[in-house]
C-alpha angles and dihedrals in degrees: 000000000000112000117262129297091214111048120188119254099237091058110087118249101254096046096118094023130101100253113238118241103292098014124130129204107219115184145227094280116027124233088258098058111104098198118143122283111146100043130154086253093052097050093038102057090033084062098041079050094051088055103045095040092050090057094041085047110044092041086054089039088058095031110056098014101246120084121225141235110246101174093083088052094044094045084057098048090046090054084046109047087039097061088050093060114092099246097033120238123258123249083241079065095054097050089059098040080055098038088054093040088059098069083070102077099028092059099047092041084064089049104041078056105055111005099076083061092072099055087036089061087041096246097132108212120215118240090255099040079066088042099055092035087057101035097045085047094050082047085057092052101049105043096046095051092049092080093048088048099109104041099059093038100040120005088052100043124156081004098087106050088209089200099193089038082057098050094054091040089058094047096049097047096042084047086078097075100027131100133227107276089098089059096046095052087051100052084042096058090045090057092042086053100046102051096042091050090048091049091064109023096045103008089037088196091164143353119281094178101093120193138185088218088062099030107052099032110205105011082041077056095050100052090048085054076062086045090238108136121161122205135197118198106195112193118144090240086057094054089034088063092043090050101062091030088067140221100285088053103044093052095045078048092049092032087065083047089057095049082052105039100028104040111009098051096046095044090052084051092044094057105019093054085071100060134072124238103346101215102204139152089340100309137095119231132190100189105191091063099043111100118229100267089056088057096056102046084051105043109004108050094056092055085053086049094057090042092054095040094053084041089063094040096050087046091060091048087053094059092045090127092051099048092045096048084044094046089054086057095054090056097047089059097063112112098000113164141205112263125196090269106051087041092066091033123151124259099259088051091043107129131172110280109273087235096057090055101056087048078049099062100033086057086041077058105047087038087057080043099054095048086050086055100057093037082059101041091043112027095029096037089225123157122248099264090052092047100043075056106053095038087058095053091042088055096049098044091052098046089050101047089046084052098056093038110042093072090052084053092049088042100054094043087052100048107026104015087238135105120218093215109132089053092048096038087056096049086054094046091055092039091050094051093042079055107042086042092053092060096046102271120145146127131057087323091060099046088055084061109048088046091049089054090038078061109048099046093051090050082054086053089054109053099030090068084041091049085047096057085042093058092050094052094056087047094058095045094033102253124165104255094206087064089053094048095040102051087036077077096058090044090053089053100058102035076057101056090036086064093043095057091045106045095061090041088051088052089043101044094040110004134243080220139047137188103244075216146323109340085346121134131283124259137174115284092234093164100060105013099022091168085184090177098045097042084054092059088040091057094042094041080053098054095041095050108032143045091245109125125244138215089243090155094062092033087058089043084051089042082059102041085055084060098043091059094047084051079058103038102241117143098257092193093063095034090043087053092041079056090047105050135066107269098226083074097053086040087057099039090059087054090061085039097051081051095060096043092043084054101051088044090054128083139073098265142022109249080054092062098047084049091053096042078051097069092050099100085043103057087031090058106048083045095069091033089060097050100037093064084044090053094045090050087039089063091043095059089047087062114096086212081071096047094266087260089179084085090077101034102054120092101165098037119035120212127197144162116274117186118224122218086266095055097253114146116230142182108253117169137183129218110228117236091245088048100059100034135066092297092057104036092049086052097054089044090061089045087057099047084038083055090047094049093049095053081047090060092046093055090059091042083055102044091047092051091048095047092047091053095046089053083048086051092046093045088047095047115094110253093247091059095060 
């Protein structure tokens, strides 16, 4: 991404520019000014930001499938909530509120990735084992980017576009002259959000799952006797991620969904029907009397996994020059020591003390030791010899691997905006069980593990690329980067903490795992928790450290599928993913898509369509926020250990306690007749097109009140200025 045409007027002129040979770039506040910057309100909402967008970003993350960036929202919010202060809060303030938000999305991006895995394989992590994965990963991130700080920041200035450290950077420092529509969409859309996504998934007032087979009675019925059904799952967090995806991505994601849905499932169907008891990877199979559904969870899915695992392979080849010049930098850091000259450096070049930072990743590393340790001597039952064992390697596999592969991540973000990490993600995974393997770790121990390290070092990868963005954008405005380092710590914690209270609620409240039928097996719960990412590295962990057989033979067709794209240029990652989920959530997801693109198309001028697309990451945004907190309280209110209040809130589907054989009380519902057939599911559907014309409505409330603030800011700026 090229940096912006428009630049805004308090940034100096040579903020995206190569400096010329003596130049010096000097920010927005110079390294003199002693305005606020860590101050008990910044902290304080970074950290309140950190809470509510962790919890936004890991329930979309395991809902649809996609995380979401949550630094624009929180700049905006920071810019918002500031004006409305008495003495109003320095743009210094806003930076940290923003640096420390940030933490929010990057660690629960590493732990909607791998941790999933863990439940998927029935291992059953404990809260803190979650906790101490993510935490101990964000550590990672953080400590071995600090050395290669400057270089990326300073010494290759103008050099690197940084296209999302850009984007924030635009939006803090025009938020000094703005005024507070921005806010107000965004709290609007959280609140729009919020509602519409309580009313179905607590309130279940009608239907959101829409299907051909319901909706268009007999021809919907023909088409399920070809096993060919299309959903639609219309929830305001799946429109939300559409939305702000955009309409190119959402069709190539829901273009992969109809391959699946549309071609492969009924061609299983078509030839396998003819054929007796199909013996395959373990499993029986009739396939004449399997649905549609069961067909794709069978067939289907493994040939999305092994789209979506060469996708991420092939995307790491294609940044080799990238991983081996950043390797080289994280070598280069070790043992890098204060001179004269940084230690009296001035406040916008203040970094942790080098030695800090080294005490800071050995304990990062005994801390990784000491989880592998009790993993071993608990879960696995080991003695102490065999687990002190296996903890050391484990530490050692997974720092190493963090510190080759954090400056790929920083490097990535800063040049192309996007993060290898499922590639990179995948290459640890396989390292960590080689290795674990190789000491005579197996078994459901070992793929803990590997999974824990798999963890950790994608959270690193995380929040390595974020820092570095961070980093950028308090270069351009003239931060202290020790602040930024510093409080990045207590963001990491939460954020932390934040995934590992959610997560087991998620599993609790909706399930990683489902029955396929009374006293059947259990399978992933693709349709509400789909997880695509972290059922891939399930399935793969599985392969590499038990006996359990493996669909090697659709693996290796999705494997083909995935090169076959990149041959076409189509982006594999997006179409692989579409292959994987469900497709009532892409479905749903283009519909959100075809929104945003129907808004910025909208308006009687131009300057009045660009003005309307604008607002797009903002309502987007507050859409899924806002669901998101709904969801997570929705789940909640599902569990018997809250008093299962659900049981007073559904309409459409009642819920009631049903006790077990062993006397446990659980949460049974049932769907009213009205709910599940044509009533239910129309009305869903004019709830989805009422939620589409009301963001609609939003975008043009926000474009006339920016367009109104920038005329105020024109008409109050001297002649000579313009």
């Amino acid at each position: 991404m090229e940096a912006p045409q428009k630049r805004s007027k308090l940034l100096p002129a040579n903020a995206y520019t190569k400096l010329k040979p003596g130049e010096v770039y000097q920010p927005i506040v110079s390294a003199a000014d002693t305005r606020p910057e860590v101050s008990r309100w910044s902290i304080t909402l970074g950290l309140a930001m950190v809470l509510m967008w962790s919890a936004a970003a890991i329930y979309i993350a395991l809902k649809a499938g996609s995380g979401i960036e949550a630094a624009i929202p929180i700049a905006v919010m920071a810019i918002f909530f500031g004006k409305m202060r008495k003495q109003r809060s320095s743009i210094l303030e806003n930076v940290m509120v923003q640096s420390i938000g940030q933490a929010s999305g990057v660690v629960a991006a590493g732990a909607a990735f791998v941790v999933p895995a863990l439940y998927i394989n029935q291992l059953q992590p404990s809260w803190w084992h979650i906790f101490l994965a993510c935490a101990i990963g964000g550590f990672f991130g953080i400590v071995l980017i600090i050395p290669i700080r400057a270089y990326f920041v300073r010494e290759q200035h103008g050099e690197l576009p940084f296209p999302e450290a850009t984007a924030i950077n635009e939006i803090l420092v025009s938020g000094e002259s703005s005024g507070k529509g921005a806010g107000k969409i965004l709290l609007t859309s959280i609140g729009l959000g919020g509602a519409f996504d309580f009313l179905i998934e607590a309130v279940r007032a009608w239907n959101p799952m829409l299907s051909t087979t319901t909706l268009l009675g007999s021809v919907g019925d023909k088409l399920s006797a070809l096993r060919i059904e299309l959903k639609l799952n219309g929830l305001a967090a799946l429109f939300g991620l559409g939305y702000i995806i955009g309409l190119r991505y959402s069709a190539i994601i829901f273009a992969g969904s109809v391959l699946a849905v549309c071609v492969l499932v009924p061609l299983v169907y078509l030839i396998g029907s003819q054929a007796g008891t199909l013996h395959y990877a373990g499993q029986e199979y009739v396939i004449a009397k399997m649905s549609a559904g069961q067909i794709f969870g069978a067939f289907v899915k493994p040939i999305g996994i092994g789209a979506i695992a060469v996708s991420g392979i092939i995307g790491m080849i294609r940044m080799g020059k990238i991983i081996v010049g950043s390797v080289s930098l994280g070598f280069k850091s070790i043992g890098k020591k204060a001179t004269a000259g940084e230690a009296k450096a001035e406040r916008t070049n203040h970094d942790m003390h080098p030695k800090s930072v080294i005490l800071l990743q050995l304990a990062s590393m005994v801390a990784m030791g000491g989880l592998f340790f009790a993993v071993s001597a608990t879960v696995g039952g080991y003695g102490t010899g065999e687990a002190f064992k296996f903890a050391a390697v484990g530490a050692l596999v997974g720092f190493g691997i963090s510190f080759l592969f954090t400056p790929v991540a920083a490097q990535a973000i800063a040049t192309v905006g996007t993060n290898p990490v499922s590639g990179m993600t995948l290459v640890t995974l396989v390292v960590a069980a080689a290795t674990m393997t190789a000491v005579g770790l197996t078994g459901k121990t070992g793929m803990f593990i590997a999974l824990v390290i798999g963890t950790a070092v994608c959270t690193a990868l995380s929040t390595s690329g974020a820092l570095i963005s961070d980093f950028k954008i308090g270069y351009w405005i003239g931060s202290t980067p020790r602040n930024q380092q510093v409080w990045k710590f207590a963001g990491v914690v939460l954020a932390a903490l934040t995934c590992a209270l959610v997560i087991p609620v998620m599993d609790h409240g909706y399930h990683f795992l489902v029955p396929t039928g009374p006293g059947g097996a259990l399978v992933s719960n693709t349709e509400v928790l789909p997880a695509p990412q972290a059922n891939m590295l399930a399935e793969i962990i599985k392969g590499l450290m038990s006996k359990a057989e493996q669909p090697i033979l659709l693996y290796s067709l999705g494997g083909l599928i995935a090169i076959m794209l990149y041959l076409a240029g189509v982006p594999m990652l997006a179409f692989a993913l579409g292959m994987y989920l469900p497709i009532s959530l892409t479905f749903a997801q283009l519909v959100g898509g075809f929104t945003a693109w129907v808004v910025s198309r909208s308006g009687s001028s131009e300057e009045v369509r660009t003005a309307r697309g604008e607002q797009g990451t903002l309502i987007a945004s507050g859409l899924m926020a806002g669901a998101a907190i709904v969801g997570i309280i929705s789940a909640l209110v599902r569990l018997p250990e809250t008093g299962a209040a659900i049981r007073y809130l559904g309409i459409g589907e009642k819920f009631f306690y049903e006790v077990t054989k062993t006397g446990d009380r659980v949460i049974k519902s049932v769907e009213q007749a009205w709910f599940k057939g044509f009533e239910g599911q129309l009305g869903g559907l004019i709830a989805f097109v009422l939620l589409a014309l009301l963001c609609y409505l939003l975008a043009r409330k926000g474009a006339e009140w920016d367009l109104a603030e920038q005329r105020k800011r024109e008409s109050a700026e001297p002649p000579e200025s313009k």
